[in-house]
C-alpha positions, 0 to 999 in steps of 0.5 A, spaced: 915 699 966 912 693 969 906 690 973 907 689 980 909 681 980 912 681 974 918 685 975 922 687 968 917 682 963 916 688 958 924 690 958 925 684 957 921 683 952 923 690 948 930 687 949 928 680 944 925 684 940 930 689 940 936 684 939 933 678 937 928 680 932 932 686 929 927 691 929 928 698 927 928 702 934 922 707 933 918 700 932 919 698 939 919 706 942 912 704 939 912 697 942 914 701 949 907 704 949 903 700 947 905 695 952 905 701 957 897 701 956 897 694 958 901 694 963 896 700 966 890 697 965 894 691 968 894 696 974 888 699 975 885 692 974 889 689 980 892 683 976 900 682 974 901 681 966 902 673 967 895 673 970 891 677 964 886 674 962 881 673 956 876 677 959 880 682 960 883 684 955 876 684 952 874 689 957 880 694 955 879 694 948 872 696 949 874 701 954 879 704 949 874 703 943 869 707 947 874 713 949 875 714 941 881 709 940 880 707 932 879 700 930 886 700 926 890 704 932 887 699 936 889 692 931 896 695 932 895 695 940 894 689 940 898 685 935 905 689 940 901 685 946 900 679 942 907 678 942 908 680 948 905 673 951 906 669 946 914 670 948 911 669 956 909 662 952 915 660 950 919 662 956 913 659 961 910 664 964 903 663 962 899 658 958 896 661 953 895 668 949 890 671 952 890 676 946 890 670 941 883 670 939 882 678 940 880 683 934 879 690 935 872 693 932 871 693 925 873 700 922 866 703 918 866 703 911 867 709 908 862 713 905 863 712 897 865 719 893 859 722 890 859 728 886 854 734 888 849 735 882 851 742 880 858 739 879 856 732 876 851 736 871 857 742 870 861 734 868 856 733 863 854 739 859 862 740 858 865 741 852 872 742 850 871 746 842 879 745 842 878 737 842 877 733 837 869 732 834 870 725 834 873 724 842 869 729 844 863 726 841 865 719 844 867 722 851 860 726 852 856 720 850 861 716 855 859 721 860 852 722 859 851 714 860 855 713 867 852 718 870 845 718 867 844 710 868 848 709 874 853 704 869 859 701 871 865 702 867 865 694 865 858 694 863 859 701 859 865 698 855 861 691 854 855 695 850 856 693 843 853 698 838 847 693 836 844 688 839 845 681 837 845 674 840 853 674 842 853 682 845 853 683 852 849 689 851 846 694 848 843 702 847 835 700 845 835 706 841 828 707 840 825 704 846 831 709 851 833 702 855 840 700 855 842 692 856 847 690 860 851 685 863 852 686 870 855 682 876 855 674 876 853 675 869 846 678 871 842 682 865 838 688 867 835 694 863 836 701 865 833 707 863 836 712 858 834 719 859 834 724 854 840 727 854 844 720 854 840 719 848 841 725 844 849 724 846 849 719 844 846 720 837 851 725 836 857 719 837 854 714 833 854 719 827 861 721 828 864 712 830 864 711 822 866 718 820 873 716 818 872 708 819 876 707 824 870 703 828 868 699 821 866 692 823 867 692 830 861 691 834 863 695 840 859 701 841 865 706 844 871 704 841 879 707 840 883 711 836 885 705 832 878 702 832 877 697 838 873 696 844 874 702 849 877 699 855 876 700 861 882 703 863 881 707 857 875 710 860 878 711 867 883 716 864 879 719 859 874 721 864 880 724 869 883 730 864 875 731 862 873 732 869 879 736 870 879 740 863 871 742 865 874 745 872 872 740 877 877 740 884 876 733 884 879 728 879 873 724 877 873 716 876 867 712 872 865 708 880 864 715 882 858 717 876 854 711 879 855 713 885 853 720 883 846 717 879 845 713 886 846 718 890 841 723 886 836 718 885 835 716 892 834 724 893 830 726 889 825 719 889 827 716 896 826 710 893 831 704 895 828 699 891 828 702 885 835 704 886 836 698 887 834 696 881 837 700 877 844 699 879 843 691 880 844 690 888 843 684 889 842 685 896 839 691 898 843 692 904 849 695 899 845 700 896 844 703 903 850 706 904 847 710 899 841 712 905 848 715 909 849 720 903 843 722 903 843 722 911 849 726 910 847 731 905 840 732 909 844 734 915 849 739 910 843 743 909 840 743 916 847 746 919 847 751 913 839 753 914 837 751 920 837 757 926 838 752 932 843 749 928 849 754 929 854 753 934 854 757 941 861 760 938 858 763 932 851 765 935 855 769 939 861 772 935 855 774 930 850 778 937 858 781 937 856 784 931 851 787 931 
């Protein structure tokens, strides 16, 4: 493999890699095909590898973005022609790393998981008659607050029993509003809706019956009586999700985006959603604008009659 004026560049190369730098021998087969990309764009450009320059480089990544070449798979392309020329560097066949300042596209975030509403709803009306009434207690109300007031898990486990001047937050019972402290120690009030507040009567009638949470403020609290921690949270929710017959184990972040998602469904309404989960940049509460988008676009494959594949219209007039 090489460019037309530069004769054995890259075999030499591989050879340094090889010996000099111990790689293992299927890095550097792969090191081969990415320096052979290069080496053929380097052709059909007209140009041998010690003439490449920034431009080029730059023209090729867009090139091989366009043809569907991923923003990672492109990232590890370029770092084997990255040290390609900064060892034609050393050895003095070129003055600079034509690949130095280079980035590959920037993958696209994904999505945030989100539960579909029958199954968030078949998570929140569960109940395990086998558990213990106080866990069971606890666990509904825990549930019911996730996903019913778009929490995240620090602020749940941050919610003290009463309001009081050193609590970070609280449930205000009478007045269906949760206070928390959120991110950048920013304040908010968040609706509870009826279900969240009768699961949550029921756990403050079970948290002192035994007194296991006798003077601790903490509104979720453990088996021993202290503040419920986060992790706590993250592995009770995953067995109750599982135990409830859910395919996916469910993690708290998963219920806010749930609440999100659902919302912004049902209402459209961005800056109330914004509101309640305590974006302070709205641009992060529109990622959820993409589930919903997704969610539309599900419904339209599934119903619509001009949304079905040619191969399936067909097989179907096959039928019939």
């Amino acid at each position: 493999m090489s460019a037309a004026d530069d004769p054995g560049l890259v075999e030499k190369y591989l050879e340094h890699v090889r010996v000099e730098k111990r790689l293992a021998q299927r890095t550097v087969e792969l090191y081969s095909l990415d320096l052979q990309k290069l080496a053929d764009f380097a052709a059909a450009a007209g140009v041998g590898l010690t003439q490449v320059q920034n431009a080029h480089v730059r023209r090729w990544v867009a090139q091989m973005h366009s043809r569907g070449r991923s923003g990672r798979g492109i990232a590890l392309i370029l770092s084997g022609w990255r040290g390609l020329f900064t060892w034609l560097g050393r050895e003095g066949r070129v003055q600079s790393n034509p690949v130095q300042d280079v980035r590959a596209p920037k993958a696209p975030k994904p999505l945030p998981k989100a539960l579909a509403v029958d199954e968030s709803v078949q998570l929140a009306q569960w109940h395990d008659q086998a558990a213990d009434p106080w866990l069971e207690a606890r666990d509904a109300a825990i549930v019911e607050l996730l996903y019913g007031c778009g929490l995240r898990v620090g602020e749940l486990v941050g919610l003290d029993a009463a309001a009081s001047t050193s609590a970070r937050g609280w449930v205000d019972m009478q007045a269906g509003e949760a206070h928390v402290l959120g991110k950048g120690s920013k304040r908010r009030s968040v609706p509870v809706g009826g279900k969240a507040l009768q699961a949550l009567q029921a756990w403050l009638a079970m948290r002192n019956v035994p007194p296991r949470s006798a003077g601790q403020p903490a509104l979720f609290t453990g088996r021993h009586g202290t503040r419920l921690s986060a992790q706590s949270v993250w592995q009770r929710l995953k067995q109750r999700s599982l135990r409830a017959g859910l395919a996916t184990p469910v993690h708290p972040h998963m219920l806010r985006h749930s609440f999100a998602s659902h919302l912004l469904q049902s209402s459209g309404d961005l800056r109330a959603v914004q509101e309640l989960l305590g974006h302070a940049n709205i641009t992060t509460t529109q990622v959820y604008t993409r589930l919903d988008f997704q969610h539309l676009a599900k419904a339209y494959d599934a119903a619509h009659p001009r949304a079905q594949r040619a191969g399936v219209a067909g097989s179907k007039q096959n039928k019939s």
